[in-house]
Backbone bond lengths (Angstrom), bond angles and torsions (degrees), N, CA, C in turn:
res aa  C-N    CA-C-N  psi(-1)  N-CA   C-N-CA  omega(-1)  CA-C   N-CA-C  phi
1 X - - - 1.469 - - 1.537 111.17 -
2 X 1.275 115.71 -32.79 1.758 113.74 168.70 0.790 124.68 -75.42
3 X 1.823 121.84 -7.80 1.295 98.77 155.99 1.446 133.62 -70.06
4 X 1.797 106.38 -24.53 1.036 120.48 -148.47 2.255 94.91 -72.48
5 X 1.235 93.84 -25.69 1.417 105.15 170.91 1.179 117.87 -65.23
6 X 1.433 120.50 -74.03 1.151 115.07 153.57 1.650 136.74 5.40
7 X 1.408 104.92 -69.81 1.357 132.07 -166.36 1.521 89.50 -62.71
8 X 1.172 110.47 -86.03 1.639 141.65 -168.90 1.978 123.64 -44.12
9 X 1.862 91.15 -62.82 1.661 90.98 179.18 0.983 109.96 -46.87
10 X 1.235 143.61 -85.43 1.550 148.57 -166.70 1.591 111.81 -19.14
11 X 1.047 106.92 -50.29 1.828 129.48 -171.84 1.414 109.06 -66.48
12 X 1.276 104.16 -64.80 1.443 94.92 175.22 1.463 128.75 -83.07
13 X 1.607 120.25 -20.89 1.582 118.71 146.37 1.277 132.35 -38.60
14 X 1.560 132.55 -32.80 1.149 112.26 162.98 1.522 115.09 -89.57
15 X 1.129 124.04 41.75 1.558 107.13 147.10 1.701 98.52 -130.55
16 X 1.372 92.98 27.51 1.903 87.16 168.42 1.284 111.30 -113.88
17 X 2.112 112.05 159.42 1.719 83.88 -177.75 2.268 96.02 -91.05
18 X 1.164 78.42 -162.21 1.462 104.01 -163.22 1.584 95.68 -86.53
19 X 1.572 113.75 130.67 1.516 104.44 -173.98 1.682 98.46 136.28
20 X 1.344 96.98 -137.47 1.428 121.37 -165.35 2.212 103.40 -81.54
21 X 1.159 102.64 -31.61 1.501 96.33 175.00 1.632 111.36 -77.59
22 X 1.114 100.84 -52.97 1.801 89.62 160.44 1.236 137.86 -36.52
23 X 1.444 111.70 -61.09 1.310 145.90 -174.27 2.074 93.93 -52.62
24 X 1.219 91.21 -54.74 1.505 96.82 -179.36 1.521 128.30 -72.21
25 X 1.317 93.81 -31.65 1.893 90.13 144.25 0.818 135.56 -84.27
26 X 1.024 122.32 -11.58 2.169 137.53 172.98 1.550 95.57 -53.85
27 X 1.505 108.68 -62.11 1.516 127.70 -160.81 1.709 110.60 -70.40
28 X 1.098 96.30 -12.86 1.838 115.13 -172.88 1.351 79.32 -84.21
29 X 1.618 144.51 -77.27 1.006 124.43 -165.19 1.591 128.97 -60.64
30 X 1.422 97.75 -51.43 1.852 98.21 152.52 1.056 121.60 -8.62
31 X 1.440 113.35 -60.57 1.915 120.01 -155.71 1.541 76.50 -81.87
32 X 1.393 140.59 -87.48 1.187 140.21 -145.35 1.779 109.62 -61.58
33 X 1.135 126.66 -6.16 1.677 102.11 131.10 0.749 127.53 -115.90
34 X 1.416 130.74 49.93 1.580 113.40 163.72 1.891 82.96 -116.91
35 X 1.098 90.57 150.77 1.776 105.31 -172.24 1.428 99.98 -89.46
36 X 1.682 111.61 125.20 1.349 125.33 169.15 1.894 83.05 -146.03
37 X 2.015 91.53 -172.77 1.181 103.03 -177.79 1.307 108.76 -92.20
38 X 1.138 118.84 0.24 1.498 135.19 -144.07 1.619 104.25 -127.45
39 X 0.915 106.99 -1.37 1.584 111.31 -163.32 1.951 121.30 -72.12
40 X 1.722 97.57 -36.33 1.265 106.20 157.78 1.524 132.35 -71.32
41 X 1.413 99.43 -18.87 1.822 112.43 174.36 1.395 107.13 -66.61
42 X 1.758 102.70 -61.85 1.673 101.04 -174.49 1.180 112.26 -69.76
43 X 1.500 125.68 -14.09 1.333 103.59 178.96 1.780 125.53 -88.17
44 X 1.027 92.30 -10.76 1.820 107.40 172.91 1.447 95.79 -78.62
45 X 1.262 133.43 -32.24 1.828 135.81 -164.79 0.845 91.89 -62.67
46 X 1.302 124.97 -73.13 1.607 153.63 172.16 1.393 120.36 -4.89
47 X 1.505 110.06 -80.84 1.303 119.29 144.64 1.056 136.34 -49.04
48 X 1.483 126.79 -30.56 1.223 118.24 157.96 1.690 123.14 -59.00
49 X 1.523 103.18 -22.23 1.414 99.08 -169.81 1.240 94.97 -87.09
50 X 1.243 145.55 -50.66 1.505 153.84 124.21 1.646 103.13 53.22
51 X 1.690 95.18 -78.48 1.582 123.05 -147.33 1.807 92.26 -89.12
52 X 1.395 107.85 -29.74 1.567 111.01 -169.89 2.265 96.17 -87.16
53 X 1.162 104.45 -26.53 1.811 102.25 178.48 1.830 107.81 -83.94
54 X 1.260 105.96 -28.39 1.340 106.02 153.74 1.711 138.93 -78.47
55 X 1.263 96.29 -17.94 1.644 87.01 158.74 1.520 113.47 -103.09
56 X 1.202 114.24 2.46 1.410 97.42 166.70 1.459 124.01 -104.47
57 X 1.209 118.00 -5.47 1.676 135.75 129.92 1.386 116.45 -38.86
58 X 0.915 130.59 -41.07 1.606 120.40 -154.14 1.365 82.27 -125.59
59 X 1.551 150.31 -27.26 1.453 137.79 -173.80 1.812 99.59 -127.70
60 X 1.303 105.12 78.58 1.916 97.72 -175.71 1.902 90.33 -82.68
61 X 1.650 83.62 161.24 1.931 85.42 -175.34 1.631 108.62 -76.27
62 X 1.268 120.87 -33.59 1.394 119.58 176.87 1.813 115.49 -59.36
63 X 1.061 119.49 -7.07 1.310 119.53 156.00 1.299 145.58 -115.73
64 X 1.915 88.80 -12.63 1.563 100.37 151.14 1.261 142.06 -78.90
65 X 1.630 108.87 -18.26 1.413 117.74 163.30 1.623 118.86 -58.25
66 X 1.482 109.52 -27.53 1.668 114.65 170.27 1.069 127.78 -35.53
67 X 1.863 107.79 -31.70 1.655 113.51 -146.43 1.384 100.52 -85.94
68 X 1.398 114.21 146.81 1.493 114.61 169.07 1.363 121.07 -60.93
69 X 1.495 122.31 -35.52 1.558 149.76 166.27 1.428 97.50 -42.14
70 X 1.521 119.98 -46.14 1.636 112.33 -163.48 1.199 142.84 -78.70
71 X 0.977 120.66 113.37 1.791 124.35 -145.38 1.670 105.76 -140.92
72 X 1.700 109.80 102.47 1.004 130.03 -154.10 1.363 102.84 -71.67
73 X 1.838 126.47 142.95 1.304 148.64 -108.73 1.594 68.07 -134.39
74 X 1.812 124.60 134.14 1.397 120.94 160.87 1.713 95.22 -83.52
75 X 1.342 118.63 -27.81 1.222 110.19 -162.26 1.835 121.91 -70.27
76 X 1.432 121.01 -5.44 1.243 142.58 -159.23 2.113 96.15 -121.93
77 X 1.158 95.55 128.04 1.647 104.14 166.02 1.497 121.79 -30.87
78 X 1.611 112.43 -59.67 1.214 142.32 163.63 1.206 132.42 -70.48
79 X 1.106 117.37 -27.31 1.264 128.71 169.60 1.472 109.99 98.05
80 X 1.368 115.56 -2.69 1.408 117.65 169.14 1.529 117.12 -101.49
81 X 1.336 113.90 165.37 1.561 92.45 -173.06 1.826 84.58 -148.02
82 X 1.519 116.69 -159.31 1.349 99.88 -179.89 1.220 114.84 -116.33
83 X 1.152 130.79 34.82 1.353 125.22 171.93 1.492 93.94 -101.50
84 X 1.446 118.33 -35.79 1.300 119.67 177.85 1.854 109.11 -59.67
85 X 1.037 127.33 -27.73 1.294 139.29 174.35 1.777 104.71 -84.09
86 X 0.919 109.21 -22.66 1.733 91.53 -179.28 1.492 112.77 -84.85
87 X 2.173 93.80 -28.49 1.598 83.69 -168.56 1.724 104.82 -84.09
88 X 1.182 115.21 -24.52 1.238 100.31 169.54 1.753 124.78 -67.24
89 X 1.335 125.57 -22.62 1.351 104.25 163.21 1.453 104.89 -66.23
90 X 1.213 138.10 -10.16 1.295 120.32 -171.43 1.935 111.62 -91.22
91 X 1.090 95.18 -32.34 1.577 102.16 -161.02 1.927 99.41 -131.15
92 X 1.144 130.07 -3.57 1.409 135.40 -175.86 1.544 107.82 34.63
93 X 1.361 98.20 -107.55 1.687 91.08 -177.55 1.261 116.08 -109.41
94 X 1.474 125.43 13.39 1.459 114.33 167.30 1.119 112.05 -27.31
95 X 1.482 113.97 171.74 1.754 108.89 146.70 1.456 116.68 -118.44
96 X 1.621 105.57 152.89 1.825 105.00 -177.34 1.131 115.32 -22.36
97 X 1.615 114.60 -56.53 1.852 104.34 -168.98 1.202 118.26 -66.25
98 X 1.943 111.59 -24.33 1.518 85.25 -165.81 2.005 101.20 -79.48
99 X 1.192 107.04 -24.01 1.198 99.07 -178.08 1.523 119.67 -48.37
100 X 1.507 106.72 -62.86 1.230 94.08 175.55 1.151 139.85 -102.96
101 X 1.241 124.68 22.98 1.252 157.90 144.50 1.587 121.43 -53.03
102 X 1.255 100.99 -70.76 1.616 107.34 -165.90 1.635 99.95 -100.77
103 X 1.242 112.83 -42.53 2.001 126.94 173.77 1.454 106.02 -54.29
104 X 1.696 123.29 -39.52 1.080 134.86 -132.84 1.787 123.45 12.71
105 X 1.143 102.78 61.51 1.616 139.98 148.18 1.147 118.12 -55.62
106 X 1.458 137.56 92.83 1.632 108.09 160.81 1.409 119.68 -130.17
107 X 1.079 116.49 36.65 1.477 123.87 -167.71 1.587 116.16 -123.45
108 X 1.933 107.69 20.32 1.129 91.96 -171.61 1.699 109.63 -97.17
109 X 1.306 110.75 -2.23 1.529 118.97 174.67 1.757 105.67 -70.41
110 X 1.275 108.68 -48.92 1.408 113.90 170.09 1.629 130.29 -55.78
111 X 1.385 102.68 -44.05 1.724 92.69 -176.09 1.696 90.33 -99.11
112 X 1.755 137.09 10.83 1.280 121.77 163.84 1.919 105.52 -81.95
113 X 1.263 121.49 -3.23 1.596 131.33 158.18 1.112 111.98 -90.66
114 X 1.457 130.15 -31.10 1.308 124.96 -177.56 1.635 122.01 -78.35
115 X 1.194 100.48 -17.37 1.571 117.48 -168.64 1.668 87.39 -109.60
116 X 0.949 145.25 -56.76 1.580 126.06 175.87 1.455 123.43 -60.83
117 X 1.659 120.73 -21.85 1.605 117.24 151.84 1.818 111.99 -60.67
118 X 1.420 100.50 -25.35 1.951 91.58 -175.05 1.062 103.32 -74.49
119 X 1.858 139.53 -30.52 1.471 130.37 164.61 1.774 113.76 -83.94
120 X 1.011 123.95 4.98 1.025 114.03 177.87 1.671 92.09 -88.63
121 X 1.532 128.45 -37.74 1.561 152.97 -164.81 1.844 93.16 -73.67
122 X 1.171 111.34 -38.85 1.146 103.44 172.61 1.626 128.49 -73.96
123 X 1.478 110.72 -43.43 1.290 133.43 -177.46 1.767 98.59 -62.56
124 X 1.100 129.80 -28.58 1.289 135.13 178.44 1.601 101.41 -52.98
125 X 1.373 120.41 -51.26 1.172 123.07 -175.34 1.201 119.14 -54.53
126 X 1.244 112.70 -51.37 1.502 131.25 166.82 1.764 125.68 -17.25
127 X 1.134 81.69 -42.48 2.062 92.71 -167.98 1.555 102.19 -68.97
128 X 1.179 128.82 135.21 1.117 107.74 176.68 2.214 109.18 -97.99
129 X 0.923 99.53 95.03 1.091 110.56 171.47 1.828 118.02 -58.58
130 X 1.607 116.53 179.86 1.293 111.75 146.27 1.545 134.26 -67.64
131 X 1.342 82.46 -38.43 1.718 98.43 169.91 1.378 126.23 -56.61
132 X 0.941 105.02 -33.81 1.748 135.35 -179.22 1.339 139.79 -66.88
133 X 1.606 85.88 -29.34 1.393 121.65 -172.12 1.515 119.79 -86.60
134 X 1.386 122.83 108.11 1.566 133.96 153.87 1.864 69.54 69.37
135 X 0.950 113.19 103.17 1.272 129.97 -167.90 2.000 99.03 -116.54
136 X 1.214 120.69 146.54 1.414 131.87 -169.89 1.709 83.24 -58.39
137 X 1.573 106.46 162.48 1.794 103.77 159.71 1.636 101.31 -81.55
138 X 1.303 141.55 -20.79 1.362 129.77 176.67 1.823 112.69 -54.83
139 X 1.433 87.46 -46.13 1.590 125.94 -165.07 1.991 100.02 -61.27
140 X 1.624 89.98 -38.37 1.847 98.37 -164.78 1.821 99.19 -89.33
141 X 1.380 106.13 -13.41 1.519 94.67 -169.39 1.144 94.90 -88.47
142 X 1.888 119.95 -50.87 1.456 98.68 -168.79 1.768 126.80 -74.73
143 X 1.099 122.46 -10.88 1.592 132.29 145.32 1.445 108.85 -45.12
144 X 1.276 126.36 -61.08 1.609 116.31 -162.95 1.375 113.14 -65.91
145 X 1.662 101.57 -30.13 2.017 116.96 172.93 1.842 103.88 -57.38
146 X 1.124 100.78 -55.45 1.176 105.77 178.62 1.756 129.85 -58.46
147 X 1.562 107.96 -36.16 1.397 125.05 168.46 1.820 96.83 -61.93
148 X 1.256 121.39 -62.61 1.450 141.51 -178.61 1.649 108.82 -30.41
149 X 1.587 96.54 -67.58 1.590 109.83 -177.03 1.686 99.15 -42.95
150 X 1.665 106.82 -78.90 1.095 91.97 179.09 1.287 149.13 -27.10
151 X 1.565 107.23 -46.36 1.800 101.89 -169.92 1.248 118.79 -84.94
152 X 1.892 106.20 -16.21 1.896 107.59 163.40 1.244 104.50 -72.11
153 X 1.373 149.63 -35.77 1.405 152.15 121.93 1.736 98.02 27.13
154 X 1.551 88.60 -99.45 1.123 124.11 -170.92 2.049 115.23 -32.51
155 X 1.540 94.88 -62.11 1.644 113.10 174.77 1.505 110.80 -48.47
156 X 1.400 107.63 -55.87 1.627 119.60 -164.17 1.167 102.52 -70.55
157 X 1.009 137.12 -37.19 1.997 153.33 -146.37 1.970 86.26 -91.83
158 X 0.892 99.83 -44.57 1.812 105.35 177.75 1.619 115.87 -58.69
159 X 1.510 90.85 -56.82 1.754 108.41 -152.77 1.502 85.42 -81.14
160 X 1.539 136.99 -57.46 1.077 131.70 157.05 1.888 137.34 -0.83
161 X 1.770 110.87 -62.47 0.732 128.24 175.35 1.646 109.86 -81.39
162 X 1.277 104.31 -40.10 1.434 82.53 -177.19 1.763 120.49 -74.44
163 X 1.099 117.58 -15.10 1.314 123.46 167.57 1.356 115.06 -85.52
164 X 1.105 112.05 4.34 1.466 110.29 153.57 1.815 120.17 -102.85
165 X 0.996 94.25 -9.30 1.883 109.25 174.13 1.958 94.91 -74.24
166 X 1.100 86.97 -39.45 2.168 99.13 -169.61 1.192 101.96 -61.63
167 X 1.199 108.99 -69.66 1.364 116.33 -179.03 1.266 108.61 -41.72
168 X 1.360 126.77 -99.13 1.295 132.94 -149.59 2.152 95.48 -57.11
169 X 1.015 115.93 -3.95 1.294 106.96 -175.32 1.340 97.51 -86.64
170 X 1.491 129.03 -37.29 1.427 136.25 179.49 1.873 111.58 -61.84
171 X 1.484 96.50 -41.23 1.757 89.32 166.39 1.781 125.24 -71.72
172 X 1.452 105.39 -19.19 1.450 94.79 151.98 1.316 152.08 -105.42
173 X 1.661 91.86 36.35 1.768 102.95 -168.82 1.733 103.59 -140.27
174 X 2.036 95.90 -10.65 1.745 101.38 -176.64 1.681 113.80 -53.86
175 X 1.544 114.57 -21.99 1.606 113.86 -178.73 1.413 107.90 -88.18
176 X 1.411 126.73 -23.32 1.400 115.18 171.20 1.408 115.72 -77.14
177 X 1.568 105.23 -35.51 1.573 114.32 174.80 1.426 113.75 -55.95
178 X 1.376 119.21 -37.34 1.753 113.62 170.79 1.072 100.82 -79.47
179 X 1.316 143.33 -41.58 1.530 111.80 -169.78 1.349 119.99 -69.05
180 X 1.642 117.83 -16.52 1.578 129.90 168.40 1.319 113.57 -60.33
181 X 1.291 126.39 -42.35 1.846 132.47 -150.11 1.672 78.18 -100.34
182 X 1.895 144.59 -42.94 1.021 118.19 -178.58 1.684 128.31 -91.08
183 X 1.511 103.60 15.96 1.211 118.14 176.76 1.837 110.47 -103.46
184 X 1.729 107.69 18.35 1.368 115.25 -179.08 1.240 97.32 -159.17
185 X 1.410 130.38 162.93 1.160 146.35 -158.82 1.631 105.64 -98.09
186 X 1.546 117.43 135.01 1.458 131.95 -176.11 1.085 87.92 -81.74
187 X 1.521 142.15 137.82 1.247 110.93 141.44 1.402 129.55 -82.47
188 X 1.550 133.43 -30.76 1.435 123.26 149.24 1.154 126.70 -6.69
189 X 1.719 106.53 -68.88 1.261 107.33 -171.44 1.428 114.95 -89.29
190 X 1.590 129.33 -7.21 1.248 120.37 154.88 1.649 124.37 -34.51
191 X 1.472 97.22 -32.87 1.593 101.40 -156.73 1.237 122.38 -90.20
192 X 1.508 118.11 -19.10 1.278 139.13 144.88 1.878 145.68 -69.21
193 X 1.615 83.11 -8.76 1.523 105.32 178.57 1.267 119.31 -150.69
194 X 1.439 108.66 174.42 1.794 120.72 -174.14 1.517 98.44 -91.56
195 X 1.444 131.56 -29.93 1.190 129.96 167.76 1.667 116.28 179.02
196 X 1.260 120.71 154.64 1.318 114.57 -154.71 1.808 101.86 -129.51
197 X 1.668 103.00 149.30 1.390 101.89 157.82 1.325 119.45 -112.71
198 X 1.709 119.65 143.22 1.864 100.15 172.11 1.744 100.76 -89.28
199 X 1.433 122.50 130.04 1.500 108.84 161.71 1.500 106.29 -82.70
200 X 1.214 110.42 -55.83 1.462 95.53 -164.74 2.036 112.11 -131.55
201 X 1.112 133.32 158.93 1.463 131.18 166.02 1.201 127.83 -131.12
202 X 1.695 127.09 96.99 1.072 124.54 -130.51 1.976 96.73 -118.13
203 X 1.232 107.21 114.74 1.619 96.56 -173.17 1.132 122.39 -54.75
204 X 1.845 135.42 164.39 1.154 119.02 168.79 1.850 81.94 -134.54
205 X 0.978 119.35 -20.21 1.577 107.74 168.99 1.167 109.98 -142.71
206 X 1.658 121.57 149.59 1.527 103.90 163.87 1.988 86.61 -130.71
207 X 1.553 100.59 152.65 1.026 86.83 -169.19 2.107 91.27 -124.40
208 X 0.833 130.73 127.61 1.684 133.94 -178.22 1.495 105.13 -57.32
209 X 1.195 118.61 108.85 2.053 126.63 165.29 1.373 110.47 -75.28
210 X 1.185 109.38 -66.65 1.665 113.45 179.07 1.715 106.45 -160.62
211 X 0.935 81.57 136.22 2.091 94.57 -179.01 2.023 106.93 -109.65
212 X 0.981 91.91 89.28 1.134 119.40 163.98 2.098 136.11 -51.70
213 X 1.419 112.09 154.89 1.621 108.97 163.86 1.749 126.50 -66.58
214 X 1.398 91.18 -21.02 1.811 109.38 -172.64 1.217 113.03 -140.54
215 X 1.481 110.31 14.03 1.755 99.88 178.79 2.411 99.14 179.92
216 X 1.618 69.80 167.66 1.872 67.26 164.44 1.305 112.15 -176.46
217 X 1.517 109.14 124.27 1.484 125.07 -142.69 1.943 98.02 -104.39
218 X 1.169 91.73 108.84 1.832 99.96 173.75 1.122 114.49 -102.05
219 X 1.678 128.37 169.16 1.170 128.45 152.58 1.486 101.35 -100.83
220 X 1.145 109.56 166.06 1.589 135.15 -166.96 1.306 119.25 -144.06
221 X 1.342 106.71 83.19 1.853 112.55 164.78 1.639 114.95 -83.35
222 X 1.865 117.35 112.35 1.169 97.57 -163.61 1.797 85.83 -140.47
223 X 1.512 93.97 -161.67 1.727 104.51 179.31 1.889 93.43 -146.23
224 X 1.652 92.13 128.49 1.506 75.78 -177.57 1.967 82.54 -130.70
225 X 1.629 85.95 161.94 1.716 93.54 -176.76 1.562 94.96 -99.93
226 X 1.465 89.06 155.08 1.422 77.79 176.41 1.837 102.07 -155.27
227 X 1.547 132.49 172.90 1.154 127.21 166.37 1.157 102.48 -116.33
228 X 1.650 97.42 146.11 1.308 94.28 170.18 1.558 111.55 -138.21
229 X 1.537 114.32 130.85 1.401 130.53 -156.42 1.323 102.17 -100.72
230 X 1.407 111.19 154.95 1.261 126.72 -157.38 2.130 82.26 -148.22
231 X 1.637 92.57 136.50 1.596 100.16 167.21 1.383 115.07 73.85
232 X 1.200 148.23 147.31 1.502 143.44 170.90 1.302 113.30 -65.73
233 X 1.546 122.87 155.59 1.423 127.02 -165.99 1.795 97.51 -47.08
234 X 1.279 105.23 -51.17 1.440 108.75 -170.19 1.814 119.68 -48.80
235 X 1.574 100.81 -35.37 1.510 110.17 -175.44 2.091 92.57 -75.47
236 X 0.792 106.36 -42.17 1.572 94.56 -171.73 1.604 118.99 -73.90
237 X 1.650 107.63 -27.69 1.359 114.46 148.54 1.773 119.71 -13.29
238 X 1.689 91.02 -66.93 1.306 106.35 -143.60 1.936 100.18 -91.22
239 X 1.697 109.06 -1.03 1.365 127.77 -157.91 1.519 125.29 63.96
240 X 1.025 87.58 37.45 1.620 109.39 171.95 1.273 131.09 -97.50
241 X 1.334 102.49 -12.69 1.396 126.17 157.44 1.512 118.27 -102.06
242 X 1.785 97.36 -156.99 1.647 121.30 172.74 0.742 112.66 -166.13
243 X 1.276 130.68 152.54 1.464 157.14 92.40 0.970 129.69 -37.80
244 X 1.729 123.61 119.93 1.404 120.70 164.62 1.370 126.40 -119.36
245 X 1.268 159.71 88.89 1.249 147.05 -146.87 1.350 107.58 -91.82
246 X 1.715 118.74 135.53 1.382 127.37 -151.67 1.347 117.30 -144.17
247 X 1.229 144.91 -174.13 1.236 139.45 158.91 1.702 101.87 -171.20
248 X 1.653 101.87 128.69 1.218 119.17 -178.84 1.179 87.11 -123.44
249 X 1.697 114.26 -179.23 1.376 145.67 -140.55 1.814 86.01 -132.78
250 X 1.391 120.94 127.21 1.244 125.21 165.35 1.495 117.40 -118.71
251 X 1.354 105.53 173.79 1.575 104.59 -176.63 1.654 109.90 -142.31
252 X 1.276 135.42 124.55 1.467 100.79 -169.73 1.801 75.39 -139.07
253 X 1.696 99.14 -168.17 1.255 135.59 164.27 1.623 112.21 -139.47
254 X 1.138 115.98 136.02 1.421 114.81 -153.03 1.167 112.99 -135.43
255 X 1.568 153.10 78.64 1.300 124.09 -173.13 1.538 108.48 -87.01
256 X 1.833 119.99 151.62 1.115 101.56 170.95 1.489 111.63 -136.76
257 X 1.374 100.75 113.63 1.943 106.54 -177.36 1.638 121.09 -46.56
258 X 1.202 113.48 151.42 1.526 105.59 -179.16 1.160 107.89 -109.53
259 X 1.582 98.87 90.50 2.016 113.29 -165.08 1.579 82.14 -122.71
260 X 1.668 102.22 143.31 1.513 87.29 163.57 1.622 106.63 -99.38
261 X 1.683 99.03 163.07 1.082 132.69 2.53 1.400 113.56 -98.55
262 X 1.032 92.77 116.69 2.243 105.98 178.87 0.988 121.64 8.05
263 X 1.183 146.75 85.68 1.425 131.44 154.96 2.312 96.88 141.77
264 X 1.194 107.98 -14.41 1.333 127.35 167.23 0.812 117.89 -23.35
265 X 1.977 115.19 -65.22 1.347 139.24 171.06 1.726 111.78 -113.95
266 X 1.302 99.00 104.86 1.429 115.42 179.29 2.266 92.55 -115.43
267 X 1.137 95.20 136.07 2.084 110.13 160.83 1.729 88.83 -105.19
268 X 1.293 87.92 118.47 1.990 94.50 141.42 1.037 105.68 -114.00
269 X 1.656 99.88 122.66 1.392 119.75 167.72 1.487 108.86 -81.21
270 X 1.103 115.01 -27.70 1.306 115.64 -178.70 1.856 113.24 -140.44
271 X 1.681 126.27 129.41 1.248 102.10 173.39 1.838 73.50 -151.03
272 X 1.236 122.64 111.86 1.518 124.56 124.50 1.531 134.74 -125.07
273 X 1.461 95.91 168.89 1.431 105.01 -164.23 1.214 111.25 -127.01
274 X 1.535 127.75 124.33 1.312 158.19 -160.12 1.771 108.73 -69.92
275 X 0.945 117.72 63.25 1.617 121.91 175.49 1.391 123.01 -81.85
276 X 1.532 107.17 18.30 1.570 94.99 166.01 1.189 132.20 -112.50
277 X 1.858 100.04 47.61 1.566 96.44 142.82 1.155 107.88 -124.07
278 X 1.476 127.81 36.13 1.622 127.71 147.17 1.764 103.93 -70.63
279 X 1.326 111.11 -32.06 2.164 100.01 -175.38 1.416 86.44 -95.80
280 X 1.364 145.00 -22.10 1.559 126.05 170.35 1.405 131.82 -62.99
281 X 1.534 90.01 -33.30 1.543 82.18 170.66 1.679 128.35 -87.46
């Protein structure tokens, strides 16, 4: 059974936050070695509660009712159900077309069924049947592998998609985003020059903050090129100036509202840029 920990905690902890979802898989393994009859029941519960406290983290109903997409379920108390919760951690408030339209995304109707059979696959465990019951340890390991597979399944299949919503959402907003950062002053690069152009900002990570009904706030580890001018157009005319073409390492925080047309209204909460290997070199 330690291996099966082993294997697994690590994996599915980093797409959990720090706190009570951890804590609750820590204790999932707890129960599943210490020997009871019961030990394979609670530990499928567990995880089930797991996968169900994580989508309601990442899909709360007061911001899923926002979505234009959202169209309340007669079959659910609330009117929400969880496919409606998966696709919004995946896509928040986009809308269908732009996803798969402009994202060319189309698989989020599909793996939002595919990922609610893996908790329904989980919840199976749950019941305590005869079968179920005080289960062999051969019998309890390969069930818990199987509970396991699933819910890293489950985590990755999420965190996955939505960083692919980021991404490709960042390649259709990177030309409005430069004309924003060169229609205001860097200060980095103020300090090294008479005035600067960005040509291009090319990601090397984007990492998902929160995906939102009206927006969705990433971080952005990138490299952007940039020139940087020295002297007024007129002094460089005459070679009295310069040009230098460069590329530093930036870092931002970015939220971006879902106004059309996309990317229009972007907040940086955060945008600096790493210039110390202009005094290194």
């Amino acid at each position: 059974m330690k291996s099966l920990r082993d294997e697994y905690q690590e994996k599915i902890n980093s797409v959990l936050l720090d706190g009570f979802e951890k804590e609750l898989l820590d204790s999932a393994f707890t129960n599943l070695l210490t020997p009871s009859a019961l030990r394979l029941n609670n530990f499928a519960y567990a995880l089930r509660e797991l996968t169900r406290h994580v989508l309601h983290r990442l899909a709360p109903d007061n911001e899923l009712r926002k979505c234009e997409w959202f169209k309340p379920d007669g079959t659910s108390s609330n009117g929400i159900t969880r496919k409606h919760r998966i696709k919004f951690a995946i896509q928040g408030g986009l809308s269908d077309f732009y996803v798969i339209e402009k994202l060319y995304i189309d698989e989020v109707d599909d793996v939002s069924n595919e990922l609610k059979d893996i908790i329904n696959e989980l919840s199976e465990f749950t019941h305590i049947e005869e079968s179920k019951f005080n289960s062999s340890i051969e019998k309890t390991k390969e069930t818990a592998e199987q509970c396991l597979s699933v819910t890293l399944g489950f985590v990755k299949k999420i965190d996955e998609l939505r960083k692919e919503v980021a991404d490709k959402l960042f390649e259709n907003i990177d030309e409005m985003l430069i004309r924003r950062i060169n229609s205001e002053s860097v200060v980095e690069l103020m300090e090294i020059s008479t005035h600067q152009y960005i040509e291009q900002i090319t990601p090397e990570k984007i990492h998902v903050i929160k995906v939102g009904a009206n927006s969705l706030v990433i971080n952005v580890e990138a490299l952007i090129d940039v020139i940087l001018l020295y002297g007024s157009e007129s002094d460089r005319r005459k070679d009295n100036g310069a040009e230098i073409p460069i590329s530093f390492p930036v870092y931002s925080e970015m939220e971006v509202l879902f106004k059309k047309p996309l990317g229009s209204v972007i907040n940086l909460n955060q945008f600096s840029v790493d210039i110390s290997s202009w005094y290194d070199g």
